[in-house]
Biopython code that builds the backbone (N, CA, C, O; Angstrom):
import numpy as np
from Bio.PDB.StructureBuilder import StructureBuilder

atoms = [
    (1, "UNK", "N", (2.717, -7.110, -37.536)),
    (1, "UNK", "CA", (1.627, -7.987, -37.923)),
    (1, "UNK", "C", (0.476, -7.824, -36.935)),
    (1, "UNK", "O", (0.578, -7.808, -35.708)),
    (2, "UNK", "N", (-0.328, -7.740, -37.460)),
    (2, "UNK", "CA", (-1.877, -7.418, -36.699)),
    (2, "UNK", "C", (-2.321, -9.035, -35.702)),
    (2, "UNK", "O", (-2.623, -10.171, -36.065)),
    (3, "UNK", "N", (-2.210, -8.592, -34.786)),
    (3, "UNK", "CA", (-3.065, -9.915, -33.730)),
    (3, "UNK", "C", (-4.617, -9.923, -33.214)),
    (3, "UNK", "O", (-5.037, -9.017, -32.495)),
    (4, "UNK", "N", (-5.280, -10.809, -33.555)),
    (4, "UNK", "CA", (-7.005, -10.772, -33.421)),
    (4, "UNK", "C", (-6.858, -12.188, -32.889)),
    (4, "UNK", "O", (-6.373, -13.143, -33.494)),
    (5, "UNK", "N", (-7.567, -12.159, -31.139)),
    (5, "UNK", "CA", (-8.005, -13.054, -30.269)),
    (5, "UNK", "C", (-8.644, -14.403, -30.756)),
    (5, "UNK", "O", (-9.080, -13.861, -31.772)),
    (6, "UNK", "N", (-8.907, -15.203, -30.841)),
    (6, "UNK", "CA", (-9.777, -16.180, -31.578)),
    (6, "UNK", "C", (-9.988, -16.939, -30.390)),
    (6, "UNK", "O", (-9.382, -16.810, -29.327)),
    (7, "UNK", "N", (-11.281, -18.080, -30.777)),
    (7, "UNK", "CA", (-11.308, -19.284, -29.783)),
    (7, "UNK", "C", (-11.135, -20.459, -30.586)),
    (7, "UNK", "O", (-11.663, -20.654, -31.681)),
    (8, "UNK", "N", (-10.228, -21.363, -29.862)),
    (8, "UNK", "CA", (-9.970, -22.415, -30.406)),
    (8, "UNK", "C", (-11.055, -23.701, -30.368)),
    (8, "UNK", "O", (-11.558, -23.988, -29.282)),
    (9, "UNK", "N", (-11.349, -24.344, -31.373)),
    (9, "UNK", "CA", (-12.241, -25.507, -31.177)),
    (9, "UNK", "C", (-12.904, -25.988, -30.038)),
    (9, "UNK", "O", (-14.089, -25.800, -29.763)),
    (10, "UNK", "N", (-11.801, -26.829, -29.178)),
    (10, "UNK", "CA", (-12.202, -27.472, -28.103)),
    (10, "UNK", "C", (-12.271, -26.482, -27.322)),
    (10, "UNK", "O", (-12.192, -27.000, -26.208)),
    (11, "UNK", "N", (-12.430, -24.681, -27.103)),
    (11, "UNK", "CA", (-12.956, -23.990, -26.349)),
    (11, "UNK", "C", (-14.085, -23.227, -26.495)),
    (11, "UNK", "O", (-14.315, -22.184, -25.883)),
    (12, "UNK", "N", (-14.949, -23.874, -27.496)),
    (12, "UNK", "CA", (-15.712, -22.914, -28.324)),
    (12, "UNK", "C", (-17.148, -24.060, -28.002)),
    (12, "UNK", "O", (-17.285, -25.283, -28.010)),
    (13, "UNK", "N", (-18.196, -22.679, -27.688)),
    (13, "UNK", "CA", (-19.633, -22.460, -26.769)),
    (13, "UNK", "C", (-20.733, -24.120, -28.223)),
    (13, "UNK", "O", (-20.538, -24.442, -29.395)),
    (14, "UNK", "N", (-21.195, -24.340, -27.724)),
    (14, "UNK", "CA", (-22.110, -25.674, -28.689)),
    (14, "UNK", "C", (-22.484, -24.331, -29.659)),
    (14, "UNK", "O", (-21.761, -24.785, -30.546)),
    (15, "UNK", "N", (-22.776, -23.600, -30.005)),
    (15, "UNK", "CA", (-23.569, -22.472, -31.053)),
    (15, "UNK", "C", (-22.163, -22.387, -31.754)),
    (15, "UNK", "O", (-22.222, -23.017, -32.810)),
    (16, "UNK", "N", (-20.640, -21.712, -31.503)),
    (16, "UNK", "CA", (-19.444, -21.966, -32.738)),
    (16, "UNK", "C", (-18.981, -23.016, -32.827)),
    (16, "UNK", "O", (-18.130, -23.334, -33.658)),
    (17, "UNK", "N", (-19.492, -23.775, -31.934)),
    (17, "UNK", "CA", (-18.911, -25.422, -32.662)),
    (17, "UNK", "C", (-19.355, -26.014, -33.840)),
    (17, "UNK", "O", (-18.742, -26.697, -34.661)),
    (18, "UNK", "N", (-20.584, -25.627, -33.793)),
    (18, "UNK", "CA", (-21.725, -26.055, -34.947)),
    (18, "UNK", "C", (-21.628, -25.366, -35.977)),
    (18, "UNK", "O", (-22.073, -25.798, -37.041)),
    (19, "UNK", "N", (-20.802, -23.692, -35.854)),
    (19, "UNK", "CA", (-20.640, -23.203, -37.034)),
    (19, "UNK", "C", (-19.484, -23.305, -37.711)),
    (19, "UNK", "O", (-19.356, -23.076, -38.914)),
    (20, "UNK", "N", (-18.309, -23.778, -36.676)),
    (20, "UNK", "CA", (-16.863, -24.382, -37.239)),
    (20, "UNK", "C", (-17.158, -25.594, -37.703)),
    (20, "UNK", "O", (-16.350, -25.956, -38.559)),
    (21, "UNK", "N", (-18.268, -26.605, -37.399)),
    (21, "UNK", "CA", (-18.473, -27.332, -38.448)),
    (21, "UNK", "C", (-18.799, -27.498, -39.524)),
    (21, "UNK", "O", (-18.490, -28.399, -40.304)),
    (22, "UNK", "N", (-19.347, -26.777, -39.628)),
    (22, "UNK", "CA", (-20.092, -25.865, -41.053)),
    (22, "UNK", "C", (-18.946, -25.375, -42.231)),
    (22, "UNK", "O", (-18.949, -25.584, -43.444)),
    (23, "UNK", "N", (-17.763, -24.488, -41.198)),
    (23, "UNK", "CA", (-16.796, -23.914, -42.368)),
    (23, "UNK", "C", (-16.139, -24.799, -42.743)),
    (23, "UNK", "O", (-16.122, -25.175, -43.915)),
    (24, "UNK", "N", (-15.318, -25.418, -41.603)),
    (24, "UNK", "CA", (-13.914, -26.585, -42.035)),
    (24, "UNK", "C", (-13.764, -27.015, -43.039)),
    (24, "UNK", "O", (-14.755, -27.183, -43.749)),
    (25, "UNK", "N", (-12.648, -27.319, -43.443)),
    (25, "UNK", "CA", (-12.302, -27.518, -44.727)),
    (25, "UNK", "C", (-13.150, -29.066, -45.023)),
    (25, "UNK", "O", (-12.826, -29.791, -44.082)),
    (26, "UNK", "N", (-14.054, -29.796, -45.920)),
    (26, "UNK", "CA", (-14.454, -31.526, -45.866)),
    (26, "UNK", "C", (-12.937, -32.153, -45.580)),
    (26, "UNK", "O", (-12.677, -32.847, -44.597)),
    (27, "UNK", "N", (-12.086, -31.822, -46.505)),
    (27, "UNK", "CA", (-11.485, -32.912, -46.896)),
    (27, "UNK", "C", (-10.262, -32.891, -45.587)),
    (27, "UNK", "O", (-10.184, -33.915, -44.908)),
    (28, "UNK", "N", (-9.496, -31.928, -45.320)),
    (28, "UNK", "CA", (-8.551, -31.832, -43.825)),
    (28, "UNK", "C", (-9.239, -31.791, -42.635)),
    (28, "UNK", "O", (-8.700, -32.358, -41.684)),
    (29, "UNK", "N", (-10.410, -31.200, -42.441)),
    (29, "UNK", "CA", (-11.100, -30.761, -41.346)),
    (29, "UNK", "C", (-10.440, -29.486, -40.525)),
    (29, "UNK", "O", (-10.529, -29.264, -39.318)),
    (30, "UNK", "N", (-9.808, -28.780, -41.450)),
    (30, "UNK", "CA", (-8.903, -27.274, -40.723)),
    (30, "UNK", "C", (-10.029, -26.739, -40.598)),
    (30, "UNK", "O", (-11.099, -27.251, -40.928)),
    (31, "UNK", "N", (-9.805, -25.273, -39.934)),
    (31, "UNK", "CA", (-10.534, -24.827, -39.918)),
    (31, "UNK", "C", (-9.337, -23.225, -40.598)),
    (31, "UNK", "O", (-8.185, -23.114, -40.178)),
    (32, "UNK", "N", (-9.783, -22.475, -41.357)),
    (32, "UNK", "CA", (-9.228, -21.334, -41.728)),
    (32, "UNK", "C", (-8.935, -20.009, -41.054)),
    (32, "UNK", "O", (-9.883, -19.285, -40.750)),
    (33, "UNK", "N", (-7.782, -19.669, -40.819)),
    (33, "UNK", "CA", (-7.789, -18.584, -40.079)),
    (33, "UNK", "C", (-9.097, -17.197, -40.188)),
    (33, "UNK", "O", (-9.615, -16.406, -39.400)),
    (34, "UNK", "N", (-9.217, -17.604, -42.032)),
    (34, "UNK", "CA", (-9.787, -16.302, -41.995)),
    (34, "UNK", "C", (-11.232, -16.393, -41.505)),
    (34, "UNK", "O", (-11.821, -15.371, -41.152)),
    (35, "UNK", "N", (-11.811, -17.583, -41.474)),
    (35, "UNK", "CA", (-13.034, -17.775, -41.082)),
    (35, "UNK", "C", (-12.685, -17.348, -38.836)),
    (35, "UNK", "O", (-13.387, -16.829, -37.969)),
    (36, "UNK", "N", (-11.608, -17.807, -38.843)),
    (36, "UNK", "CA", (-11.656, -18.103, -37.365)),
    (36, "UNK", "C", (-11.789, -17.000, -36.575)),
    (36, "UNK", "O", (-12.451, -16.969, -35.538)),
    (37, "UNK", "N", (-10.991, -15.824, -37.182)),
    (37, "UNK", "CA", (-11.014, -14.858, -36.878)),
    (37, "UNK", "C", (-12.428, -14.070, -36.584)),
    (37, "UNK", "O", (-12.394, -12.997, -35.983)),
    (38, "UNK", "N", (-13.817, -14.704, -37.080)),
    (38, "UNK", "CA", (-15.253, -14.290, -36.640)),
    (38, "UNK", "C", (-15.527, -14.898, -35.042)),
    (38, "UNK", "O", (-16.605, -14.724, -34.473)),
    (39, "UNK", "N", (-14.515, -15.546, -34.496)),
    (39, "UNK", "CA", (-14.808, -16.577, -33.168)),
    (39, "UNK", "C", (-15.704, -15.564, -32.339)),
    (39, "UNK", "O", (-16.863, -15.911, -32.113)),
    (40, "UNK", "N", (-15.398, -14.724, -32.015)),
    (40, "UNK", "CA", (-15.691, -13.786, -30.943)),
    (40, "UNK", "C", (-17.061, -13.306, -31.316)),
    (40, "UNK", "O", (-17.720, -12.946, -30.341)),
    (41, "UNK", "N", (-17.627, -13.214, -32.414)),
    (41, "UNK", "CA", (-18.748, -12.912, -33.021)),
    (41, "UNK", "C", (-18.984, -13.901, -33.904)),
    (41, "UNK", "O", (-18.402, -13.800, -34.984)),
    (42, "UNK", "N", (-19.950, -15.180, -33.665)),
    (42, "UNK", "CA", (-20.400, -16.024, -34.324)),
    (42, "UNK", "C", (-21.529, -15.560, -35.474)),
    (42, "UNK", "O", (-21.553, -16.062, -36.598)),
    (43, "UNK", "N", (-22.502, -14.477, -34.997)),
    (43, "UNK", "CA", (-23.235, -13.881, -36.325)),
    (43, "UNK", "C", (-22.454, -13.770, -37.021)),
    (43, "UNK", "O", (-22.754, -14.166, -38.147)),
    (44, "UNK", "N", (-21.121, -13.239, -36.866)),
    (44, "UNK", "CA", (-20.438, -12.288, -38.170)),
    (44, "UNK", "C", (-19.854, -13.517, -38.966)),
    (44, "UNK", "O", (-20.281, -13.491, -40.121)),
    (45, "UNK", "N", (-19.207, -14.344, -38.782)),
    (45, "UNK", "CA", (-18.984, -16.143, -39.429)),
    (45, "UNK", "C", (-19.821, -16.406, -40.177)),
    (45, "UNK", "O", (-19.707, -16.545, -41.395)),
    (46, "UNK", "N", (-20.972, -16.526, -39.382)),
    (46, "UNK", "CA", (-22.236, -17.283, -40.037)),
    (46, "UNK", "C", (-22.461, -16.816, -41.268)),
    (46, "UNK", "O", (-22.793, -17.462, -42.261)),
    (47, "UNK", "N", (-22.178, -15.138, -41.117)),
    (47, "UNK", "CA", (-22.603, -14.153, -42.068)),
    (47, "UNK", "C", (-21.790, -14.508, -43.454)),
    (47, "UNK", "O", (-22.287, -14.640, -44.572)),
    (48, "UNK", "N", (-19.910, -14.672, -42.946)),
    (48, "UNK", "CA", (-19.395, -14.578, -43.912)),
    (48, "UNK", "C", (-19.443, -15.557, -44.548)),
    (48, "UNK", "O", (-19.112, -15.725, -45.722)),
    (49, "UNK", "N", (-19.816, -16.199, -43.888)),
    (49, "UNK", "CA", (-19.705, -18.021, -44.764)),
    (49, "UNK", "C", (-20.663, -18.067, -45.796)),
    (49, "UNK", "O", (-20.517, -18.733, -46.821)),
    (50, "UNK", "N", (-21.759, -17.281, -45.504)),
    (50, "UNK", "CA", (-23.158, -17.212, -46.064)),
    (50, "UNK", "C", (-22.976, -16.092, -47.884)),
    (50, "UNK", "O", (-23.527, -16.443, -48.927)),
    (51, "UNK", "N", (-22.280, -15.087, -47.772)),
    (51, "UNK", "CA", (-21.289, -14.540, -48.899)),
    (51, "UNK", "C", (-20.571, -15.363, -49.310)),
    (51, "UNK", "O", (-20.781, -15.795, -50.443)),
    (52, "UNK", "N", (-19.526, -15.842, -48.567)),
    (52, "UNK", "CA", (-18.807, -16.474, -49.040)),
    (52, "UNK", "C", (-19.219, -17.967, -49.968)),
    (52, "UNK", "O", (-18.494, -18.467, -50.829)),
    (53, "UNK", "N", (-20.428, -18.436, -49.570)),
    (53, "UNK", "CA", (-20.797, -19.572, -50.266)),
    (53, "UNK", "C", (-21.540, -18.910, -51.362)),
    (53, "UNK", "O", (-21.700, -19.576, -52.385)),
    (54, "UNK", "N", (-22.045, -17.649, -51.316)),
    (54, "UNK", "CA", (-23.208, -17.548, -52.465)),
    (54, "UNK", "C", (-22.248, -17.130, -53.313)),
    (54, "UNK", "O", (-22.362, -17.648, -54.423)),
    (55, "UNK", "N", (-21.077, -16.164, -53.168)),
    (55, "UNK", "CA", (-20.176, -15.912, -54.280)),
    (55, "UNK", "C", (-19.543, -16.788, -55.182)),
    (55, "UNK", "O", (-19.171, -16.745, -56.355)),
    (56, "UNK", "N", (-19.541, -17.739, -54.093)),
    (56, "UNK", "CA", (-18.582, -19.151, -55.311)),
    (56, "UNK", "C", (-19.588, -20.154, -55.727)),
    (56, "UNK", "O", (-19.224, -21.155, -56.345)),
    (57, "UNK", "N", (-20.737, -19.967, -55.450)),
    (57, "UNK", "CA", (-21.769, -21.184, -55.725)),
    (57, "UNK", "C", (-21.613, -20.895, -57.676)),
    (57, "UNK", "O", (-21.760, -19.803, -58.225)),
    (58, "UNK", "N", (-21.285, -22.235, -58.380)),
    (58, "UNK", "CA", (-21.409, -21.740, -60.179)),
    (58, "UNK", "C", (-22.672, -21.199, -60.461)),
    (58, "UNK", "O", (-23.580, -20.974, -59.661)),
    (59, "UNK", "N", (-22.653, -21.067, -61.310)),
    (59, "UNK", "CA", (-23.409, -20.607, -62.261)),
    (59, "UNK", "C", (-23.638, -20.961, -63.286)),
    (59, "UNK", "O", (-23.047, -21.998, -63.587)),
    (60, "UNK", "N", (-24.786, -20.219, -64.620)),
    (60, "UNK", "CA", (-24.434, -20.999, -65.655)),
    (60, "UNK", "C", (-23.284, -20.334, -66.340)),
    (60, "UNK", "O", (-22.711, -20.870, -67.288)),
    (61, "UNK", "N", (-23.087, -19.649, -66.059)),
    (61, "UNK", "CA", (-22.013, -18.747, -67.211)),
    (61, "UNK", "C", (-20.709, -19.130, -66.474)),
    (61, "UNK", "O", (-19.830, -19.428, -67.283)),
    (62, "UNK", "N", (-20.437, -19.189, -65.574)),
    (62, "UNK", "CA", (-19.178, -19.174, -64.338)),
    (62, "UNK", "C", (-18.906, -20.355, -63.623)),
    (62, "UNK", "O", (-19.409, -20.266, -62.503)),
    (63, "UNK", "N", (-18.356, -21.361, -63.786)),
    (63, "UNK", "CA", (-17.994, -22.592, -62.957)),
    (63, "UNK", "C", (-17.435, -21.855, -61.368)),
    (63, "UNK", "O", (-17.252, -20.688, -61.022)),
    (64, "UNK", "N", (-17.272, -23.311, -60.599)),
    (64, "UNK", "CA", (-16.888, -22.913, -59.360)),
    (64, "UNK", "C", (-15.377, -22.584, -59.532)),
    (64, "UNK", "O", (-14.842, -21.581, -59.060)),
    (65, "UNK", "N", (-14.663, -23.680, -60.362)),
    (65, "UNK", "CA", (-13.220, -23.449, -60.581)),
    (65, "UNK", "C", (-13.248, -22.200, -61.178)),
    (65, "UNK", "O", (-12.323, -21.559, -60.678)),
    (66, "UNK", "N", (-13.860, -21.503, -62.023)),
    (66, "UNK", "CA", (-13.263, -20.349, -62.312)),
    (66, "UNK", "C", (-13.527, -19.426, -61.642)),
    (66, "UNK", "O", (-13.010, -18.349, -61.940)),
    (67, "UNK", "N", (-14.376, -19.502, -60.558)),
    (67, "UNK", "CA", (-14.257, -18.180, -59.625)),
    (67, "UNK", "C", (-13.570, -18.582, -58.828)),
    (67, "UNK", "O", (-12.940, -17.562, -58.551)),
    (68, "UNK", "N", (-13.123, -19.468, -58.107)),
    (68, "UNK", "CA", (-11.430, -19.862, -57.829)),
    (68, "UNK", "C", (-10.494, -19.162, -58.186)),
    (68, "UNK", "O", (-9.823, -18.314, -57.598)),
    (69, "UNK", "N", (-10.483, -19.519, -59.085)),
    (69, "UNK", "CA", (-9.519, -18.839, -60.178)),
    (69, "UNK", "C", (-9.131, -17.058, -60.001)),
    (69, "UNK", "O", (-8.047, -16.536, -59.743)),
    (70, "UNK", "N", (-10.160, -16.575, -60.194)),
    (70, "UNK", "CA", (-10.679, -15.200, -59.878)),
    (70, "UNK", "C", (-10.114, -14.817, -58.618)),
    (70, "UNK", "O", (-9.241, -13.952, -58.544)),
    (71, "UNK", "N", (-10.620, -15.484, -57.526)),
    (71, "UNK", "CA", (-9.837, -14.680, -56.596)),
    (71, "UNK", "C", (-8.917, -15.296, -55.958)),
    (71, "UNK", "O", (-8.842, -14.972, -54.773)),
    (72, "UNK", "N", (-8.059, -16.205, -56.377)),
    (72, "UNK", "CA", (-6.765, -16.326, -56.398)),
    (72, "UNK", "C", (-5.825, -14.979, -56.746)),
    (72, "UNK", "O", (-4.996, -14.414, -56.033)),
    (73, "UNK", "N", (-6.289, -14.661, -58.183)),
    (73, "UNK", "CA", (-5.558, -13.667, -59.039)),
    (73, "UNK", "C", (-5.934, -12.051, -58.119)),
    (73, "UNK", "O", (-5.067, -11.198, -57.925)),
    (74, "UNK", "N", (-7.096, -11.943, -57.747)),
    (74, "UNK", "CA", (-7.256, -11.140, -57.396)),
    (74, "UNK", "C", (-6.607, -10.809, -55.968)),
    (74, "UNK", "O", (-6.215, -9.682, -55.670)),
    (75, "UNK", "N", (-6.548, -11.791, -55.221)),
    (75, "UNK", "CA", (-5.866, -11.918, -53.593)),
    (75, "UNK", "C", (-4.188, -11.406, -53.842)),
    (75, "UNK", "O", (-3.425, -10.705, -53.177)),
    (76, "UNK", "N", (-4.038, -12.280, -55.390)),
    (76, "UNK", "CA", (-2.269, -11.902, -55.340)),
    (76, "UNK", "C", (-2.384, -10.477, -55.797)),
    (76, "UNK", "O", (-1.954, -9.630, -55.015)),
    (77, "UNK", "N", (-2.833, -10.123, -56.802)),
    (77, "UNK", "CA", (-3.011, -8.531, -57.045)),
    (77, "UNK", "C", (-3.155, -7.776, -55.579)),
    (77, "UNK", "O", (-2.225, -7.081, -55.171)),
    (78, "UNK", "N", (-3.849, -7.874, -55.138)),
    (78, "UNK", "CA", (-4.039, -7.429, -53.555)),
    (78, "UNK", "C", (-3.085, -8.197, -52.506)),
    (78, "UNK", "O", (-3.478, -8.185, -51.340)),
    (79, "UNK", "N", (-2.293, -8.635, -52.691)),
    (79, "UNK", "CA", (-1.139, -8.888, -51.498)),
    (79, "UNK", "C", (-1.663, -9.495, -50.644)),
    (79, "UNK", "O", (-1.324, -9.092, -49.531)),
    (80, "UNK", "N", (-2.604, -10.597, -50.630)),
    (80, "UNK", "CA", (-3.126, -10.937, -49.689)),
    (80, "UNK", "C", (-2.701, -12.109, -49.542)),
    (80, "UNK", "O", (-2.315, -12.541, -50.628)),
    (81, "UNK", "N", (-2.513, -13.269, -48.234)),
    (81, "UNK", "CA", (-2.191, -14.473, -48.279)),
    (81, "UNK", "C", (-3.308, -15.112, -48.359)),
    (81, "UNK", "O", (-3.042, -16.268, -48.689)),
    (82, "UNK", "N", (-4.748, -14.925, -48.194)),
    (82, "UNK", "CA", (-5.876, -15.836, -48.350)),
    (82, "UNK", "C", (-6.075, -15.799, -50.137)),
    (82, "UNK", "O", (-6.960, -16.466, -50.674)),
]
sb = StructureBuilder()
sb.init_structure("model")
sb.init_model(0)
sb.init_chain("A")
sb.init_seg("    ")
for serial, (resi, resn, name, xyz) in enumerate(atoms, 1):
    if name == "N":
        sb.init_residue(resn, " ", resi, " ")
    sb.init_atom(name, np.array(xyz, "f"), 0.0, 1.0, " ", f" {name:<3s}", serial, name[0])
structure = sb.get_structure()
């Protein structure tokens, strides 16, 4: 299994604190491995979050649940745990 360094919350500079606030989950307040894994490079977070929100933002043709949906199916097709 692949190991990538991260910083944890309460060790993390006022600039990734503000952007782990940003990702965390609203409703648990986790924060996601896969986001966490940008710790070391806060541009690159910022970045993904920034894809990552425009991809799932609906649409008119496409709800949010169904691009949910989407890459659920697609993550298990791809063996992925996220």
């Amino acid at each position: 299994m692949a190991w990538i360094r991260t910083i944890e919350a309460d060790e993390a500079s006022p600039e990734l604190s503000r952007l782990y606030a940003q990702v965390e989950d609203p409703e648990t307040g986790q924060l996601d491995n896969v986001m966490k894994i940008h710790s070391l490079h806060p541009e690159g977070l910022a970045a993904h979050f920034s894809v990552y929100s425009s991809s799932m933002a609906g649409t008119k043709t496409l709800r949010r649940v169904e691009r949910e949906l989407i890459a659920v199916v697609v993550s298990g097709l791809n063996q992925c745990h996220y």
